[in-house]
BAFI-3210 file (N, C-alpha, C; in Angstrom, 3 decimals, decimal comma, padded with zeros to 6 digits):
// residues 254
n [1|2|3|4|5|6|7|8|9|10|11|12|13|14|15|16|17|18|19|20|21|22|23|24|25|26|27|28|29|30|31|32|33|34|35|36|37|38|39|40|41|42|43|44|45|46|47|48|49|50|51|52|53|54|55|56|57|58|59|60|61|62|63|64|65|66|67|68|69|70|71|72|73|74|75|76|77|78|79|80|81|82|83|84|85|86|87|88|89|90|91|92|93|94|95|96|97|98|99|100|101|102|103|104|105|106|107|108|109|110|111|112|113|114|115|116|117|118|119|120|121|122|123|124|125|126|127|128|129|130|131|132|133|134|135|136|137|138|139|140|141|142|143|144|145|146|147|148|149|150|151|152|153|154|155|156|157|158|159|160|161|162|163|164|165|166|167|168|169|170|171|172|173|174|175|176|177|178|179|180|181|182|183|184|185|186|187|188|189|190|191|192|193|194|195|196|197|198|199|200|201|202|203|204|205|206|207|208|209|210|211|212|213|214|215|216|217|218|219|220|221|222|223|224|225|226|227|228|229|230|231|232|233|234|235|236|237|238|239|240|241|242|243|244|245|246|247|248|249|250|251|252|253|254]
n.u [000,968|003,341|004,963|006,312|007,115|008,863|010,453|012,368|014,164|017,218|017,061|016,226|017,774|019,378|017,098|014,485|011,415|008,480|005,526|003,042|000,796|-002,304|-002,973|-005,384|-006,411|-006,093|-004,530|-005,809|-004,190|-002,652|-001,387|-001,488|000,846|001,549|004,572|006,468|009,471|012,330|013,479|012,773|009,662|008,376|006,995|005,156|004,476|003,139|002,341|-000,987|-001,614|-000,755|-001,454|-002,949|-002,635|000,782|001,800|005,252|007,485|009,835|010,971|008,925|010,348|012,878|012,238|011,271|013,565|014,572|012,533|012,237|015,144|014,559|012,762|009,965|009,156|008,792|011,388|012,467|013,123|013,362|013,372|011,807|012,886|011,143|009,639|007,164|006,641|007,173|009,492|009,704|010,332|008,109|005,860|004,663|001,522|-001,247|-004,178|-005,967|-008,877|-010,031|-007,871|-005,851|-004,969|-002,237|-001,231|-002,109|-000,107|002,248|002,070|002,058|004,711|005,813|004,862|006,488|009,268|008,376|008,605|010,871|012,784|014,630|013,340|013,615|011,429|009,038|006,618|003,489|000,469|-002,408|-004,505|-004,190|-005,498|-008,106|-008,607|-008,267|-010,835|-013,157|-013,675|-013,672|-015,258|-019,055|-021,253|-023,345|-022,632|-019,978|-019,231|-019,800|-018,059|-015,534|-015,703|-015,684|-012,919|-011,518|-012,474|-011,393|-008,396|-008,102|-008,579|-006,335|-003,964|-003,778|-002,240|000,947|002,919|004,406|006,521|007,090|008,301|005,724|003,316|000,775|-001,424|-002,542|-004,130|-006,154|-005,553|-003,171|-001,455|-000,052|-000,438|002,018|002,577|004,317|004,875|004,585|004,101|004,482|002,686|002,665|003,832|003,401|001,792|003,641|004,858|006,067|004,158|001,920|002,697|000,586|-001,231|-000,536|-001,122|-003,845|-005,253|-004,630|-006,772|-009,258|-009,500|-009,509|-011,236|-010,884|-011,729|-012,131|-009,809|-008,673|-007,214|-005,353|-003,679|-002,634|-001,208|000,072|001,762|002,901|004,562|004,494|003,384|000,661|-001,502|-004,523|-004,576|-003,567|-005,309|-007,354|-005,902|-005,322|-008,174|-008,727|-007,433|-008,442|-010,619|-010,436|-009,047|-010,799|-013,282|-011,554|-011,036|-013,455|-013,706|-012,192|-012,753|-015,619|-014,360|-013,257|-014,796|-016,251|-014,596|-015,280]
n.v [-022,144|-022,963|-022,993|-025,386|-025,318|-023,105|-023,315|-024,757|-022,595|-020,860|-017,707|-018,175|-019,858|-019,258|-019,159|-019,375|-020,405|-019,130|-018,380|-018,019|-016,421|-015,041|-012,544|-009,779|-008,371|-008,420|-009,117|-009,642|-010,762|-011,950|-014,036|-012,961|-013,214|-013,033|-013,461|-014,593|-014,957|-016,125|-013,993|-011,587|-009,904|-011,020|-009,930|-012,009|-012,738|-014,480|-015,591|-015,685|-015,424|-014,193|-013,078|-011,348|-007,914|-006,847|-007,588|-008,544|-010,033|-010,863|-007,710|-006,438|-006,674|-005,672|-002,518|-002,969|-002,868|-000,021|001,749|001,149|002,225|004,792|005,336|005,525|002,424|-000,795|-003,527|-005,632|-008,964|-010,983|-013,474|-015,951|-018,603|-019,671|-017,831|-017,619|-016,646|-014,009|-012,803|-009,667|-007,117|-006,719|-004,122|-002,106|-000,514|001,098|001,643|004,280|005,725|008,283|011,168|013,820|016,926|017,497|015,196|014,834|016,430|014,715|012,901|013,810|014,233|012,225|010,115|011,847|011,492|008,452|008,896|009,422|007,520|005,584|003,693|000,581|-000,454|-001,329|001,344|001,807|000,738|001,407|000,382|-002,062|-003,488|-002,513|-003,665|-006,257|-006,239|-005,502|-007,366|-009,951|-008,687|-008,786|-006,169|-003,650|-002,055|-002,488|-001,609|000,971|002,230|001,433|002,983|005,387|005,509|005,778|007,640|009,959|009,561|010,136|012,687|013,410|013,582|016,552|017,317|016,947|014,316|012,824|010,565|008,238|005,988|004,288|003,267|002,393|001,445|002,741|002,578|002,995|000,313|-000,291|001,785|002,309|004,179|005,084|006,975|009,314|008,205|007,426|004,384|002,749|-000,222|-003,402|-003,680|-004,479|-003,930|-002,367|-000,008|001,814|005,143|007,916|010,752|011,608|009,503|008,050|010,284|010,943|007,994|008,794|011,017|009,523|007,604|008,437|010,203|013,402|016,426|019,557|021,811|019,804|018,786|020,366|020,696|018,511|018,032|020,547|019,995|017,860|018,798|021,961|024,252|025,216|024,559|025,442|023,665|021,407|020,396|020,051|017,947|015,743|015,223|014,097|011,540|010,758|009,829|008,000|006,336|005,495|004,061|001,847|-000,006|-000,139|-002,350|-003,975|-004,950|-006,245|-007,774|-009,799|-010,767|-012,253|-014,603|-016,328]
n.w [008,460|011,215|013,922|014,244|011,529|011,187|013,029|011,542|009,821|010,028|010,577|013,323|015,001|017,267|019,194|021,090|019,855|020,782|020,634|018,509|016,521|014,975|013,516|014,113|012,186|008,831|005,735|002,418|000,099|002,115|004,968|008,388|011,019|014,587|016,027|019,052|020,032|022,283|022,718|021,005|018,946|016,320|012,864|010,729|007,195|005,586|002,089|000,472|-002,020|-005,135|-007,541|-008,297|-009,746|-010,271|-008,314|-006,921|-005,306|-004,861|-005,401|-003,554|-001,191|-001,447|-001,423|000,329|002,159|001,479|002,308|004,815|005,771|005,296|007,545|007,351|007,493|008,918|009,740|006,991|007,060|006,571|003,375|002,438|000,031|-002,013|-001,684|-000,679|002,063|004,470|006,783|009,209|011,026|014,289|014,372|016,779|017,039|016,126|014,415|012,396|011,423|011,688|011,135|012,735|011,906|012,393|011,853|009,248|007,693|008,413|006,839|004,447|004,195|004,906|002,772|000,673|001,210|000,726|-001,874|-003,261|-003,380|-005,550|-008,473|-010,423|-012,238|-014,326|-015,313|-013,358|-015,536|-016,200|-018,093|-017,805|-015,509|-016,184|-018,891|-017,671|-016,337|-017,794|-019,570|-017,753|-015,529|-016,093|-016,210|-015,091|-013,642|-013,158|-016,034|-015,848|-013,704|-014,802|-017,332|-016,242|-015,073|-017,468|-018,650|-016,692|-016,959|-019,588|-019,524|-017,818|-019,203|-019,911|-017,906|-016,676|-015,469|-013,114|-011,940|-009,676|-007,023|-005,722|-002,877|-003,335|-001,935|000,508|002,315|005,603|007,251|006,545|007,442|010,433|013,640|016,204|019,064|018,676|015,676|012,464|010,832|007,107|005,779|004,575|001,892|-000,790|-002,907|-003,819|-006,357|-009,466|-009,932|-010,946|-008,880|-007,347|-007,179|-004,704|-002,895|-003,268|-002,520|000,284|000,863|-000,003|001,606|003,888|003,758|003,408|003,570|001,302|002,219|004,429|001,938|000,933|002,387|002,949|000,190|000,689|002,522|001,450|-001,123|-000,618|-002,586|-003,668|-006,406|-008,709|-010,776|-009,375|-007,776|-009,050|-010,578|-008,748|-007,972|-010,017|-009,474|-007,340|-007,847|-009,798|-008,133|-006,464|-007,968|-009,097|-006,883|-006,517|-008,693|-008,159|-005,898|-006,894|-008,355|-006,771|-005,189|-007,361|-007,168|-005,135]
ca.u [002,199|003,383|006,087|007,564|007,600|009,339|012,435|013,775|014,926|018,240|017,114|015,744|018,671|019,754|015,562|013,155|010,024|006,983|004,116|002,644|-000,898|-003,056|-003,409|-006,728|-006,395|-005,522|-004,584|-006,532|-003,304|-001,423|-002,077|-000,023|000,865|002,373|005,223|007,021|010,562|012,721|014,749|012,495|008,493|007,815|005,434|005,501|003,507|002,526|001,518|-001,207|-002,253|000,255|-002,794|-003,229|-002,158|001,499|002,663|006,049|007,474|010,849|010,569|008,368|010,481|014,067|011,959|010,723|014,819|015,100|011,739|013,108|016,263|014,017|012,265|008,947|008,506|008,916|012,580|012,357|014,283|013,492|011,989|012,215|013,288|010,144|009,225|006,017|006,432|008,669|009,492|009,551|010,106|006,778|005,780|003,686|000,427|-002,876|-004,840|-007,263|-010,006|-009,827|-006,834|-005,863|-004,049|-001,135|-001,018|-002,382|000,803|003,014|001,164|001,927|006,403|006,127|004,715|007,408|010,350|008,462|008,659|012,343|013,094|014,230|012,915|013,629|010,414|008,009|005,387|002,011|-000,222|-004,140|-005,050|-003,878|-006,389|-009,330|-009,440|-008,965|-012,133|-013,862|-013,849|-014,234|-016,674|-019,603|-022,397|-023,281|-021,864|-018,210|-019,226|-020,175|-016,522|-014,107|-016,162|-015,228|-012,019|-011,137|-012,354|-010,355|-007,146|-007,919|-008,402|-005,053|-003,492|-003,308|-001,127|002,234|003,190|005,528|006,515|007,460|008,144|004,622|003,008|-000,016|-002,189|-002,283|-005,659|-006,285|-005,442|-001,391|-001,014|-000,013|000,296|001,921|002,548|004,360|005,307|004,152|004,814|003,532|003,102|002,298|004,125|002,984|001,632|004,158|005,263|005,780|002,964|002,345|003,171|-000,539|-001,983|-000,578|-001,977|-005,238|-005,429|-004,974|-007,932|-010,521|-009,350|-009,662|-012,352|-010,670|-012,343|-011,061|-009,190|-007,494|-006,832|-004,870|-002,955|-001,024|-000,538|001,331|002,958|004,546|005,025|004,959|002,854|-000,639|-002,462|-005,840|-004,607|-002,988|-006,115|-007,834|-005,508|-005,710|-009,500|-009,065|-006,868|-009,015|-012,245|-009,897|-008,815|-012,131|-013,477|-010,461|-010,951|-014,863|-013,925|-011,120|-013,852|-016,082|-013,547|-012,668|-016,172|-016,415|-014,044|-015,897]
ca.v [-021,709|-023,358|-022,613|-026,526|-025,015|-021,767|-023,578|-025,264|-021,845|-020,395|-016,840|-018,335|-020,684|-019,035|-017,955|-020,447|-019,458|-019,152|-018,689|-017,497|-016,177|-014,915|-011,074|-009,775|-006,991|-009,442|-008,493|-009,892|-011,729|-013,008|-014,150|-012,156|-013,702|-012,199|-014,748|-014,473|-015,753|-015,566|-012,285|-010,395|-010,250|-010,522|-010,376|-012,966|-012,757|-015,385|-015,515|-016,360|-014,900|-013,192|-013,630|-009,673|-007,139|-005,832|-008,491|-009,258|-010,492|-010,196|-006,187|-005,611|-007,296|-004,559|-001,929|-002,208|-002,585|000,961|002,714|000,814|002,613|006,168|005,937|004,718|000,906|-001,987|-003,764|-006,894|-009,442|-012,565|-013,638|-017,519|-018,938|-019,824|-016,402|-017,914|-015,913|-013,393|-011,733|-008,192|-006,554|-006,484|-002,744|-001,529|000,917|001,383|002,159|005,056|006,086|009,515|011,680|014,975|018,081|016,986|013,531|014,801|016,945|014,316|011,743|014,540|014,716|010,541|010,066|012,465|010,485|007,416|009,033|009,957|006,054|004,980|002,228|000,544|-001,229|-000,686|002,300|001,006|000,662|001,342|-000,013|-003,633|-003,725|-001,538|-004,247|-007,375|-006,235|-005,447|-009,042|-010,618|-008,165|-008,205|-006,040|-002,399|-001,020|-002,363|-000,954|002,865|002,532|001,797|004,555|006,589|005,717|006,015|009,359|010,887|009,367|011,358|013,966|013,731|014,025|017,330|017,905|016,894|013,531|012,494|008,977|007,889|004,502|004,489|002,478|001,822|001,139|003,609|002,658|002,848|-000,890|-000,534|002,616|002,164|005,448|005,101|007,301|010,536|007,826|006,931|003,385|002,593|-001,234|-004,243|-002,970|-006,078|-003,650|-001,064|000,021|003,353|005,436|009,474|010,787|011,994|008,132|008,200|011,357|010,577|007,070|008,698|011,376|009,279|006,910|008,930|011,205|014,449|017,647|020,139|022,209|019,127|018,054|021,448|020,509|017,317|018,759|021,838|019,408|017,393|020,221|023,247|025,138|024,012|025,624|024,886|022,256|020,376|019,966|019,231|016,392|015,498|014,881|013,307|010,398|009,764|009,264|006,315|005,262|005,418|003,089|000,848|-000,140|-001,238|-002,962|-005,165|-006,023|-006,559|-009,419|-010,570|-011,609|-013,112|-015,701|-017,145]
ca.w [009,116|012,181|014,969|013,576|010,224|011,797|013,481|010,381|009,387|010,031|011,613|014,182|014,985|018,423|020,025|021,353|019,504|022,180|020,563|016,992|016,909|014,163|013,938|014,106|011,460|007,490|004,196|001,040|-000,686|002,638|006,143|009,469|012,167|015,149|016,348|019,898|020,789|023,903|021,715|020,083|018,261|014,476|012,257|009,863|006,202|004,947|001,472|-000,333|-003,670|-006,610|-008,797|-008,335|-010,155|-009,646|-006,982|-007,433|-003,408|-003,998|-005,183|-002,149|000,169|-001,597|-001,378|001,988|002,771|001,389|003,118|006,396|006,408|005,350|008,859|007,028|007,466|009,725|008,955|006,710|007,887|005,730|002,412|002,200|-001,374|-002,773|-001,647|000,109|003,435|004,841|007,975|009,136|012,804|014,802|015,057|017,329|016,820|015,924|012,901|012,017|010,646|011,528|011,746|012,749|010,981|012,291|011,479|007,721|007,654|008,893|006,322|003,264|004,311|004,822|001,248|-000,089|001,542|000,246|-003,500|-003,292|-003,575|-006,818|-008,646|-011,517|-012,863|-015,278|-014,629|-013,414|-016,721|-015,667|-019,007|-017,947|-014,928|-016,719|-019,666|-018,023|-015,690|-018,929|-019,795|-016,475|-015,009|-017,094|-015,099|-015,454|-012,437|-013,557|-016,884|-015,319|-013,255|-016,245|-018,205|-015,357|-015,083|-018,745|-018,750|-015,976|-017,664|-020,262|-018,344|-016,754|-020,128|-019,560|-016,253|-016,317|-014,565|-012,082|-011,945|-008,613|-005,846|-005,315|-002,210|-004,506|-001,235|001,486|003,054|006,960|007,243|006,045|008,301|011,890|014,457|017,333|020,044|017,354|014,575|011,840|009,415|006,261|005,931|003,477|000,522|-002,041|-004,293|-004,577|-007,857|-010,265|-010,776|-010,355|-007,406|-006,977|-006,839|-003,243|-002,133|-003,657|-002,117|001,436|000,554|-000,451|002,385|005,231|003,706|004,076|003,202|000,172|003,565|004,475|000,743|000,646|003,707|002,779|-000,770|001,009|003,321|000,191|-002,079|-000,187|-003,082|-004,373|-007,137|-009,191|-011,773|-009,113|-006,939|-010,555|-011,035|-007,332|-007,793|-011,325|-009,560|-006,302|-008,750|-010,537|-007,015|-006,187|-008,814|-009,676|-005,980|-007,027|-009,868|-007,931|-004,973|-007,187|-009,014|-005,539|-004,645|-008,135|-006,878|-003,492]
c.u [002,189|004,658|007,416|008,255|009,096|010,882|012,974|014,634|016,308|018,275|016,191|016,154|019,310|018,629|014,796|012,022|009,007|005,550|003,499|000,836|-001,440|-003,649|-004,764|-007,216|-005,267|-005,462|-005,614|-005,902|-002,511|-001,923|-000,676|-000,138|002,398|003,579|005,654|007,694|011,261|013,856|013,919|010,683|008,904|006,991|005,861|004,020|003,800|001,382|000,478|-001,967|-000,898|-000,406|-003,081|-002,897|-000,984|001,960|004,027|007,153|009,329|011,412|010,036|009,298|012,635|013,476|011,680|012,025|014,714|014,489|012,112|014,273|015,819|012,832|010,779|008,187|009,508|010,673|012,186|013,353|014,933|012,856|012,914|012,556|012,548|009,103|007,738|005,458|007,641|008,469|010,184|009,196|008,547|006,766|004,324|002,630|-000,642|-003,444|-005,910|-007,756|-010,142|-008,546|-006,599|-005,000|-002,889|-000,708|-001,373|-000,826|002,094|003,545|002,094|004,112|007,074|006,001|006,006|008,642|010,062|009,237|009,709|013,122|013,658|013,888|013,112|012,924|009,669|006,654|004,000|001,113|-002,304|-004,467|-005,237|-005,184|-008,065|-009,520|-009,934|-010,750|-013,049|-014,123|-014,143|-015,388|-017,809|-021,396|-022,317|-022,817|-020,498|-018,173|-018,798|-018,348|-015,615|-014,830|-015,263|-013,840|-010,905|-011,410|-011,593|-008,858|-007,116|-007,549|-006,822|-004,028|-002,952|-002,441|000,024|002,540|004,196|005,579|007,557|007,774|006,643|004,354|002,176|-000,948|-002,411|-003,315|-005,000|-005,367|-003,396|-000,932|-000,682|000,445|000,422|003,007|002,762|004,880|004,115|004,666|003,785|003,677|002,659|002,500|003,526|002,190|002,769|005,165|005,611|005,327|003,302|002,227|001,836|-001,264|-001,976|-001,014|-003,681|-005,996|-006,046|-006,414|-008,717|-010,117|-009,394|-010,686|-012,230|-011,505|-011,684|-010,127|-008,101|-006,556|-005,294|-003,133|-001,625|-001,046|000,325|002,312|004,003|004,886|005,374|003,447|001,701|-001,440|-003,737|-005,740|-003,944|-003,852|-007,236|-007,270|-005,504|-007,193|-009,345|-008,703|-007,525|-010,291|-011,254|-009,778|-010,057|-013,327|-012,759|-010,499|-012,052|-014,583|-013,123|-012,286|-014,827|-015,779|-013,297|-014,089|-016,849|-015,579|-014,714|-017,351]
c.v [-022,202|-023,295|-023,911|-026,162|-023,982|-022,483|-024,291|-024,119|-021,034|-019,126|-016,730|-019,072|-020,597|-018,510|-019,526|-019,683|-020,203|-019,397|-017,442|-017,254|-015,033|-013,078|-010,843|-008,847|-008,503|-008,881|-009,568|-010,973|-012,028|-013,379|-013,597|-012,450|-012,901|-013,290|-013,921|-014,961|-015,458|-014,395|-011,371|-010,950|-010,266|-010,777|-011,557|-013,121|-014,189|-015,586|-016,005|-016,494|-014,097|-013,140|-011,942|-008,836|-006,461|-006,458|-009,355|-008,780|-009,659|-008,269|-005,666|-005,608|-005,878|-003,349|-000,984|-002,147|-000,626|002,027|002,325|001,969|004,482|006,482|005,354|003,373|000,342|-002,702|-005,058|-008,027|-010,443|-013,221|-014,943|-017,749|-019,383|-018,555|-016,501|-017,442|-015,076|-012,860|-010,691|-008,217|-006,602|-005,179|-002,292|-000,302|000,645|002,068|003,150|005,798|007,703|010,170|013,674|015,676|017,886|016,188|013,651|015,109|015,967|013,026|011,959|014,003|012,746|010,131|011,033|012,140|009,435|007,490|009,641|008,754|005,799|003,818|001,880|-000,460|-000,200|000,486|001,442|001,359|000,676|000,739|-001,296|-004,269|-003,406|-002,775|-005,470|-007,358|-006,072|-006,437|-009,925|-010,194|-007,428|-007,793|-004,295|-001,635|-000,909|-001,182|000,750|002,912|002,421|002,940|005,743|006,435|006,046|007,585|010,372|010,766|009,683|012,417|014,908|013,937|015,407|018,176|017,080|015,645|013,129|011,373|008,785|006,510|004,647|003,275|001,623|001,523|001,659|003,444|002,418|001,627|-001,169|000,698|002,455|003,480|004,911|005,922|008,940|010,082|007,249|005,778|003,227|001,032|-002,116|-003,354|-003,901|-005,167|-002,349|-001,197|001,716|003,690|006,871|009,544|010,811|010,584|008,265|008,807|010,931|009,363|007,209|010,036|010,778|008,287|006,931|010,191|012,795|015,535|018,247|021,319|021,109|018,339|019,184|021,245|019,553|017,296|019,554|021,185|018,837|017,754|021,701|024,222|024,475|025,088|025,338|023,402|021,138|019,635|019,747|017,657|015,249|014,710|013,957|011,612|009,925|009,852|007,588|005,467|004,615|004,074|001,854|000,002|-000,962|-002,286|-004,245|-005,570|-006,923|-008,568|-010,242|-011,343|-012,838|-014,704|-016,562|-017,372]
c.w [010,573|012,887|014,269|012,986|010,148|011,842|012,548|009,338|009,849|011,100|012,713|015,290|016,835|019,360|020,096|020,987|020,689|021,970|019,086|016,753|015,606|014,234|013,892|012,492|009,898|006,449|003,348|000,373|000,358|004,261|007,068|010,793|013,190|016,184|017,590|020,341|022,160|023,423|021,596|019,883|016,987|013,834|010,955|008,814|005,426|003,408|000,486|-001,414|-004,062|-007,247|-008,959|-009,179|-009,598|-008,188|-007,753|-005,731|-003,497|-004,165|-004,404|-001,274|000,041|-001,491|000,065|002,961|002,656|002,167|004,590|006,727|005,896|006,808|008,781|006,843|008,531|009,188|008,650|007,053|007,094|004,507|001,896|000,475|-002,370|-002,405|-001,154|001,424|003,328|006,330|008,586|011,256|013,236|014,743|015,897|016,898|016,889|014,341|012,944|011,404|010,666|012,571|011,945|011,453|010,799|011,707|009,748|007,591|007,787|008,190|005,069|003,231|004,222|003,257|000,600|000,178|000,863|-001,554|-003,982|-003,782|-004,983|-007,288|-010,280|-012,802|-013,461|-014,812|-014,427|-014,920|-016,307|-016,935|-018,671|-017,300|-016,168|-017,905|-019,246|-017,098|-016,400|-019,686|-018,524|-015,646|-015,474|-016,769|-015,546|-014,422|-013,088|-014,429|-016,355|-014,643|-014,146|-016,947|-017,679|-015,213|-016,410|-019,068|-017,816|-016,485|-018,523|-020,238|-018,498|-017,931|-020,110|-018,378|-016,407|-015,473|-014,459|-011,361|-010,637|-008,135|-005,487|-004,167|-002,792|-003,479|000,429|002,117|004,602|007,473|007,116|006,510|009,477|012,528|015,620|018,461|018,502|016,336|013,888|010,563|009,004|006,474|005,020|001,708|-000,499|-003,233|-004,924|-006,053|-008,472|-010,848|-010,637|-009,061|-006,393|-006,868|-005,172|-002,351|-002,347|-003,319|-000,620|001,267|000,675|001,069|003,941|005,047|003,633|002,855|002,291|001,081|003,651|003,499|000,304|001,506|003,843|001,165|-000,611|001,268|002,463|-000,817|-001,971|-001,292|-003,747|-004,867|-008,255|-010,061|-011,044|-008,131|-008,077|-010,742|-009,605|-007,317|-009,233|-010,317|-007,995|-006,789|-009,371|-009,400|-006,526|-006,945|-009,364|-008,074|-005,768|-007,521|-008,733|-006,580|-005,427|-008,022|-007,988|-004,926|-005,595|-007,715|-005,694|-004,161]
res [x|x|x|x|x|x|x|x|x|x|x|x|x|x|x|x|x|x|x|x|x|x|x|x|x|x|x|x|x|x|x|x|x|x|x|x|x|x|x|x|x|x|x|x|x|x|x|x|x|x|x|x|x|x|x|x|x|x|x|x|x|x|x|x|x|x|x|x|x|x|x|x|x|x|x|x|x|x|x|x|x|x|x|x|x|x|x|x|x|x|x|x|x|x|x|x|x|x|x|x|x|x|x|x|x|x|x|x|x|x|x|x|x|x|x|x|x|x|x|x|x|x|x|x|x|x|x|x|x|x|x|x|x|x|x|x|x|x|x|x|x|x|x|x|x|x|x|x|x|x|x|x|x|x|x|x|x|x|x|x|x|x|x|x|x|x|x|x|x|x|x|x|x|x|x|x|x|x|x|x|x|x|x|x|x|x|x|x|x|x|x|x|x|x|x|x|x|x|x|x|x|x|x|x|x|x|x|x|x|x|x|x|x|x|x|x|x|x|x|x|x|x|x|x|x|x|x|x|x|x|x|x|x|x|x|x|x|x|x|x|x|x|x|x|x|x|x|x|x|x|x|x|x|x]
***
């Protein structure tokens, strides 16, 4: 990606671009560069894997129109025609690792705006991942994690699910706080799963205690009672492992 490349597009037509620079902080499937014209910043993704599971650009790129205009994401601006990059407002923040009560609370009411969304794709399928890693990753750790994740989806058989807009990737890394906001960011995997994937993503992802597990359950339900902090724990053991299995495939490649 290069500033040249930049000005043969259209919304860029009236801005002298300045200067395009390499974020420090990268996703996995795209590269983000932080561009600077004489108007405005943006970030600009650049991508370069679909090979994933559950990447499909131009569904991220309507989606993240709709969480844009719910207060929760960055605004998209642009998704070229071979759908190879796009670009999205700069937003300012910071990322972290540990958050307060508040910021759980604030985490729990954001996720429940996100899962208000409708969507009209296929539900995520854990089977799809879980076999082809059962053929590609052939080691006894993988083994012990699909075990494990095959048995909590059993499990979960019994509780009731609630098929949502899911983010599908809520880690530290696609959070930004800054100052009393909070955006979610790099949608590329979102999709519809239960509602509890999302909660259970930011759990295991920020470590929180069974206190603060209680906390942004209240916040995006209001009422929390044994089988829902049962199914709560069933789905950040899968996150937990389905998270192995895909590093584990990602290292297979290099």
């Amino acid at each position: 990606m290069t500033i040249q490349k930049l000005k043969q597009y259209k919304i860029f037509k009236d801005e002298i671009l300045l200067s395009l620079k390499l974020l420090k902080n990268q996703g996995y499937c795209n590269i983000n560069y932080k561009l600077k014209t004489s108007k405005r910043t943006y970030l600009i993704r650049k991508f370069i894997s679909n090979e994933t599971v559950n990447i499909n650009r131009k569904f991220e790129f309507e989606i993240q129109k709709k969480t844009y205009k719910k207060g929760i994401a960055g605004k998209p601006l642009f998704l070229d025609k071979d759908k190879s990059f796009m670009v999205c407002e700069f937003l300012k923040g910071k990322h972290k690792k540990i958050i307060s009560l508040q910021e759980i609370k604030h985490l729990g009411k954001m996720v429940k705006k996100l899962h208000s969304i409708k969507s009209n794709v296929n539900p995520y399928d854990f089977k799809r991942p879980l076999n082809y890693y059962k053929k590609t990753l052939n080691n006894q750790e993988a083994s012990k994690s699909i075990h494990i994740c095959k048995r909590e989806l059993k499990s979960l058989k019994k509780h009731k699910k609630t098929l949502v807009t899911t983010h599908h990737d809520l880690n530290p890394k696609n959070i930004l706080f800054h100052k009393k906001s909070i955006k979610f960011i790099d949608w590329e995997y979102t999709g519809v799963n239960d509602s509890f994937f999302d909660l259970a993503t930011l759990c295991f992802e920020f470590r929180l205690n069974k206190k603060e597990e209680k906390i942004l359950l209240k916040s995006y339900q209001k009422k929390v009672n044994k089988k829902d902090i049962q199914k709560l724990h069933s789905y950040i053991n899968i996150y937990k492992h389905i998270c192995k299995l895909w590093f584990m495939d990602l290292k297979k490649s290099f």
